[in-house]
C-alpha positions as CSV (number, residue, x, y, z in Angstrom):
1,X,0.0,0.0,0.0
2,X,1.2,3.8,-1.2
3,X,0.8,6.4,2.1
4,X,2.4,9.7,2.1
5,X,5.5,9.6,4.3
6,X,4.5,11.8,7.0
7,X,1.2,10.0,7.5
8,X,3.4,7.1,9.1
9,X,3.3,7.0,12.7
10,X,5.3,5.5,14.9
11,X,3.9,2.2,16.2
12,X,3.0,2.3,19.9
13,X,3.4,-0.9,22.0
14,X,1.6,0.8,24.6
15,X,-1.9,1.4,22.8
16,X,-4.6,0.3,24.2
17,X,-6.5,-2.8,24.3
18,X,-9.2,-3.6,22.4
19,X,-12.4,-4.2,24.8
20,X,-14.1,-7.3,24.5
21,X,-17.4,-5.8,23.0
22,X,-15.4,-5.0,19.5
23,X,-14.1,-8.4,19.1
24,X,-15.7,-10.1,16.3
25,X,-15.4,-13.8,14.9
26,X,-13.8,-14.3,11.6
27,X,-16.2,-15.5,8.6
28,X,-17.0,-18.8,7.9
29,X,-20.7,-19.3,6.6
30,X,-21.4,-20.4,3.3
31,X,-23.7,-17.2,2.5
32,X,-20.4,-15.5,3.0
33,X,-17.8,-17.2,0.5
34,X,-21.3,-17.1,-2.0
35,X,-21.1,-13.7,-1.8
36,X,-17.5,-13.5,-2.1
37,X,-17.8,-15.5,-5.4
38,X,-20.0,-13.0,-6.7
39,X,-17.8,-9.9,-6.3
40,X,-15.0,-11.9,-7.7
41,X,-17.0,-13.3,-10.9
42,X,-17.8,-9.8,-11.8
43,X,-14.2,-8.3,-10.7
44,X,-15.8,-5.8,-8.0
45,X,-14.5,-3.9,-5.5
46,X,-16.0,-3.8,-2.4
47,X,-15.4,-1.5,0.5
48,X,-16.0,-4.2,3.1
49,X,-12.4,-6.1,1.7
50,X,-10.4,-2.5,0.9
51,X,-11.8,-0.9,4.7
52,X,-11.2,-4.4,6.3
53,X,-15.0,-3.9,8.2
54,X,-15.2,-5.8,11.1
55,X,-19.0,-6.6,10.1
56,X,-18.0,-8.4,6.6
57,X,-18.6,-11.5,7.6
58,X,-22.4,-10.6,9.6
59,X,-23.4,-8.8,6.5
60,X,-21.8,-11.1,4.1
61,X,-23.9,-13.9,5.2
62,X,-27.0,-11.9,4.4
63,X,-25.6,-11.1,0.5
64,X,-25.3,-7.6,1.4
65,X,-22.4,-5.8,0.4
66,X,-21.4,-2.6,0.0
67,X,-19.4,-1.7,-3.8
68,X,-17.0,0.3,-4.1
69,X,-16.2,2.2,-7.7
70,X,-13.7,3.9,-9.5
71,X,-11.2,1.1,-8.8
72,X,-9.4,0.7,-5.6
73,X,-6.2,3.5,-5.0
74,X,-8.0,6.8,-3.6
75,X,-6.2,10.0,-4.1
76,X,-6.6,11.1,-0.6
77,X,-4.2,9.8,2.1
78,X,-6.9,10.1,5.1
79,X,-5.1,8.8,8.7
80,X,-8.0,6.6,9.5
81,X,-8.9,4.9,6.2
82,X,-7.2,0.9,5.4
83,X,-7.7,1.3,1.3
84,X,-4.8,2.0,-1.3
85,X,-3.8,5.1,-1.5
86,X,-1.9,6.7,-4.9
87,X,-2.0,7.7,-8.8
88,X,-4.6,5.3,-10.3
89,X,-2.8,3.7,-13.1
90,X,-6.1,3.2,-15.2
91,X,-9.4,5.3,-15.5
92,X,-12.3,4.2,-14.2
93,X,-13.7,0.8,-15.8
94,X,-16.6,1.4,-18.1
95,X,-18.2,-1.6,-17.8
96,X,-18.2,-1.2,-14.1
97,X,-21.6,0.3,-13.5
98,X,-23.3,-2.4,-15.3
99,X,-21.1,-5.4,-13.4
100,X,-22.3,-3.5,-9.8
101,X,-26.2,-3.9,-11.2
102,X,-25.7,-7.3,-12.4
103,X,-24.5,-8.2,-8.9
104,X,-26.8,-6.7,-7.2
105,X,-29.7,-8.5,-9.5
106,X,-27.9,-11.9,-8.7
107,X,-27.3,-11.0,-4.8
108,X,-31.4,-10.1,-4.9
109,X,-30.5,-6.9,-3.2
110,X,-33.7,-4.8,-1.8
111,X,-31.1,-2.0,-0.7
112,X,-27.5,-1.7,-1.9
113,X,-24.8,0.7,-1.1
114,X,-22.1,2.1,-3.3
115,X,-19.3,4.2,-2.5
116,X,-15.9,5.0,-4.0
117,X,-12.3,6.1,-3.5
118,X,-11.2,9.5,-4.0
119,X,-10.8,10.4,-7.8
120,X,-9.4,13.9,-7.8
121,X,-7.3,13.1,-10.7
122,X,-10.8,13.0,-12.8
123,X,-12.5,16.2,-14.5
124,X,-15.5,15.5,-12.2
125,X,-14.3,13.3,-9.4
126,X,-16.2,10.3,-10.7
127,X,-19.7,12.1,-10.4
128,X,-20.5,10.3,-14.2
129,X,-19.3,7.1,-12.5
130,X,-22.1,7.2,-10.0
131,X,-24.5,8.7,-12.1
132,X,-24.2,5.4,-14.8
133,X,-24.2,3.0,-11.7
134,X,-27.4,4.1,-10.3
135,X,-29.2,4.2,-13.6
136,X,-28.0,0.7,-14.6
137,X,-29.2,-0.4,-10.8
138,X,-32.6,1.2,-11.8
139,X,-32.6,-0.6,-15.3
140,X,-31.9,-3.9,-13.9
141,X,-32.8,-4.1,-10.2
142,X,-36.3,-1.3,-10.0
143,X,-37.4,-2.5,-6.6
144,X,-34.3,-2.1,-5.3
145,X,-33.9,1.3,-3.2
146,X,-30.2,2.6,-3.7
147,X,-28.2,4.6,-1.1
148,X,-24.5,6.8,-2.2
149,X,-21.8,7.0,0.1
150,X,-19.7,9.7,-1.6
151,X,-16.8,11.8,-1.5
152,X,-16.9,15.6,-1.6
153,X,-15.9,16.3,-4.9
154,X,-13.9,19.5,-4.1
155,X,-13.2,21.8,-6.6
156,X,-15.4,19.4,-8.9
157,X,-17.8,22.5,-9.6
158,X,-21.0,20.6,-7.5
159,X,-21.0,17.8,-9.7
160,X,-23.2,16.3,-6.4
161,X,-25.6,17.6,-8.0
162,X,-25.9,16.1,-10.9
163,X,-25.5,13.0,-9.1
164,X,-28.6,14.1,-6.9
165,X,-30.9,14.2,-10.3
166,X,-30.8,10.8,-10.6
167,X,-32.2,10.8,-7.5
168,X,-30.3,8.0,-5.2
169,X,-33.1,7.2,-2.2
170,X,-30.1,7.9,-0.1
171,X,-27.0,10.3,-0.5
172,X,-25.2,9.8,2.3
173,X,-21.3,12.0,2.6
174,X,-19.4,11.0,5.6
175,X,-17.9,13.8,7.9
176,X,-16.2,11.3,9.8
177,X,-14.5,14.0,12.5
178,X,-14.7,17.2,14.6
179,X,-13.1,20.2,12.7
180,X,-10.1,21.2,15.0
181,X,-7.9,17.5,13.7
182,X,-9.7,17.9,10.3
183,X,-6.2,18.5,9.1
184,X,-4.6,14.9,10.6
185,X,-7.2,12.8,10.0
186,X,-8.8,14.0,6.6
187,X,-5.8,15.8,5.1
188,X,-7.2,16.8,1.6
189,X,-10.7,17.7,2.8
190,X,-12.8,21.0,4.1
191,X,-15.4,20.4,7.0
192,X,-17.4,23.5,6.2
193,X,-17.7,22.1,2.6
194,X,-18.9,18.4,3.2
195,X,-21.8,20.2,5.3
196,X,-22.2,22.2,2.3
197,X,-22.7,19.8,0.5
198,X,-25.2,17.6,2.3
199,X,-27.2,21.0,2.4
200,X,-27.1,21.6,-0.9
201,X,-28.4,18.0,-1.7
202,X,-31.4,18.3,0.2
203,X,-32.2,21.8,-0.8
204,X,-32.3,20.6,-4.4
205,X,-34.2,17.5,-3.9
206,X,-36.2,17.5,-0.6
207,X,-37.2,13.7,-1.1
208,X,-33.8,12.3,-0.8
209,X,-32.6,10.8,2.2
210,X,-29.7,12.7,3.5
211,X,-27.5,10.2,6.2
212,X,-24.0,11.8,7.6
213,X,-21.5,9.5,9.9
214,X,-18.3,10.3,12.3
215,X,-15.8,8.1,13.8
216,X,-15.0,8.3,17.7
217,X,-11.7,7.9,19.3
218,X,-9.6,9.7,17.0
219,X,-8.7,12.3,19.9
220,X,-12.0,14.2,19.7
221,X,-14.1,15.3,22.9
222,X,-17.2,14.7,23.7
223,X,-18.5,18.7,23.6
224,X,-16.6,18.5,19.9
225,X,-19.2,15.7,19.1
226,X,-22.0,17.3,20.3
227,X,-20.9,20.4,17.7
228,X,-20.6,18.4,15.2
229,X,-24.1,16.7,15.9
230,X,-25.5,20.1,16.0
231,X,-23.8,21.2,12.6
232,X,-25.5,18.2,10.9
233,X,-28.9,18.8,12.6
234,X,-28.7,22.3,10.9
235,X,-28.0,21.2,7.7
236,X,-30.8,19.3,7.5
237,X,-29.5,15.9,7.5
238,X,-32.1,13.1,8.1
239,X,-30.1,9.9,9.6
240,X,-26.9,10.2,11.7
241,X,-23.9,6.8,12.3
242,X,-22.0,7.0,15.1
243,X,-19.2,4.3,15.3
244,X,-15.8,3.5,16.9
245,X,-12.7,4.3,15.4
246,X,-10.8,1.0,14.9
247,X,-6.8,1.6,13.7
248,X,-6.3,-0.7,10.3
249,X,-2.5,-0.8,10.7
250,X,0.5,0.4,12.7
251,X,0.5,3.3,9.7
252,X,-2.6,4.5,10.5
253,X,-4.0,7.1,13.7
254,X,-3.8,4.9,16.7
255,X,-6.7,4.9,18.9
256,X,-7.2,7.6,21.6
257,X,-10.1,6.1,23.3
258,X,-12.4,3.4,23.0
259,X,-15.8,4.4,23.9
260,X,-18.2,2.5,26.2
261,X,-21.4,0.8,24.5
262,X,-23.4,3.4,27.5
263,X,-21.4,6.3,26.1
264,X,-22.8,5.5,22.4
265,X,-26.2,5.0,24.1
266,X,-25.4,8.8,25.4
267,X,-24.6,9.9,22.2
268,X,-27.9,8.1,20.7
269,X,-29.7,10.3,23.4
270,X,-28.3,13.6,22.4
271,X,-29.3,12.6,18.7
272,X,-33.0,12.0,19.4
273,X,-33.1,15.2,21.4
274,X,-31.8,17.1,18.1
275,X,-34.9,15.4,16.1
276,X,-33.2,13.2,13.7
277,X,-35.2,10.6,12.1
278,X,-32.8,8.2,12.0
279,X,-30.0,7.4,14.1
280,X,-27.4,4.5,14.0
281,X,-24.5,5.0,17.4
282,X,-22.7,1.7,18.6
283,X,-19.0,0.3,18.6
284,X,-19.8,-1.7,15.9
285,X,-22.3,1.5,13.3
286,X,-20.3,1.8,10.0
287,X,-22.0,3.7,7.5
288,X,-23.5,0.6,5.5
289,X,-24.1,-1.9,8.7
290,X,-27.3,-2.6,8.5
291,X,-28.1,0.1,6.0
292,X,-31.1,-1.6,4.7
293,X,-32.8,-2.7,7.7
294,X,-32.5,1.2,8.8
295,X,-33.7,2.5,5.5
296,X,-37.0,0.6,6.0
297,X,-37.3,2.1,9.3
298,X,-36.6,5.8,8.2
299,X,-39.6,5.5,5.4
300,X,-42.0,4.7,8.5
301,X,-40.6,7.8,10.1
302,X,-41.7,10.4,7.4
């Protein structure tokens, strides 16, 4: 794996310890290696392999994956994240979009969720990319509801946009920390614009879901959360993820804290006081765990 230099750090023997309630069994079921044969037969990505997800093998037994497109090197180096990082040798694959739908047709997906690297080497970030995967979803699959997990596309000229008149059920943009360590952890990337974005989304298109996630324990506070929480509410964002911050290597942020399954409860609280209609805050909440279960559950909610 490529990383920028300086986003080494130095390993820590002294780091703590995993708690027991983040310790998760490694896959085995059949459902699982059935979905893995699928990806493979249709060379896809998926961000459950490239993140290394603790849940893979929980929502791998229930044919649920999450795809990732636009290849697998991200131009970004972000501190927290486990996939490749680099140049992309190649452009994006056009056939692509239409392998995802297939897969999701032979998966018999009733929600799927597709994200991508970084593409800042591309005129619009991959916006067309998303754009040609969600239409060949709707061609193939058109009772299957389809959630986005993008990136910001800074200094792409809003091309979110045009990705929103498509209309995704979900567009979901992950702010993943507190502004003051924006810098460490998301090197590359502009807090104020990621809520712009989100805004912007649901101002154009009031019937799409709008969903928003951070990551704990990556030497935040817990007023800092509670800011961030706030910013989100006022941007209008509909569903909210709150999960733990697990380090993928040695290169990678260590760990400040690991936070209590009655301190996510806590944060849950604060969430339903701000009126969200959906929130998702537990050690294990990644931004696709149990995305379609929840999605049923924020239809009943408006």
């Amino acid at each position: 794996m490529i990383r920028h230099p300086e986003k080494i750090k130095k390993f820590n023997p002294t780091s703590i310890k995993k708690p027991n309630w983040l310790k998760v069994k490694a896959p085995t079921s059949k459902k699982y290696f059935e979905t893995l044969d699928i990806v493979k037969s249709h060379n896809l990505v998926t961000v459950c392999q490239e993140a290394a997800c603790p849940n893979i093998g929980e929502c791998w037994e229930k044919k649920h994956a999450t795809f990732m497109i636009l290849g697998d090197t991200c131009t970004r180096a972000c501190a927290f994240c486990n996939v490749k990082t680099g140049k992309p040798s190649e452009p994006p694959d056009p056939m692509e979009p239409l392998n995802v739908a297939k897969s999701v047709l032979k998966l018999g997906l009733k929600h799927v969720v597709v994200t991508s690297v970084d593409r800042d080497d591309l005129p619009d970030g991959g916006a067309q990319h998303f754009i040609d995967t969600i239409k060949y979803i709707r061609e193939l699959c058109n009772n299957t509801t389809i959630e986005i997990l993008t990136p910001d596309f800074l200094r792409k000229n809003r091309n979110y946009i045009d990705i929103a008149k498509v209309k995704p059920d979900v567009f979901n943009h992950n702010l993943e920390t507190v502004p003051r360590i924006y810098k460490q952890i998301r090197p590359g990337s502009n807090y104020i614009e990621s809520l712009k974005l989100l805004r912007e989304v649901k101002e154009f298109d009031r019937s799409i879901f709008t969903k928003s996630g951070i990551m704990v324990g990556l030497g935040e506070d817990y007023l800092e959360i509670i800011e961030v929480l706030k910013d989100m509410k006022n941007s209008n964002i509909d569903f909210v993820t709150i999960g733990q911050y697990l380090q993928p290597s040695i290169h990678h942020e260590k760990v400040h804290k690991f936070y209590s399954p009655e301190e996510f409860k806590n944060l849950y609280n604060v969430c339903l006081n701000l009126g969200f209609k959906m929130i998702s805050s537990s050690p294990m909440t990644r931004s696709s765990y149990h995305a379609d279960e929840d999605f049923e559950k924020l239809k009943k909610v408006v």
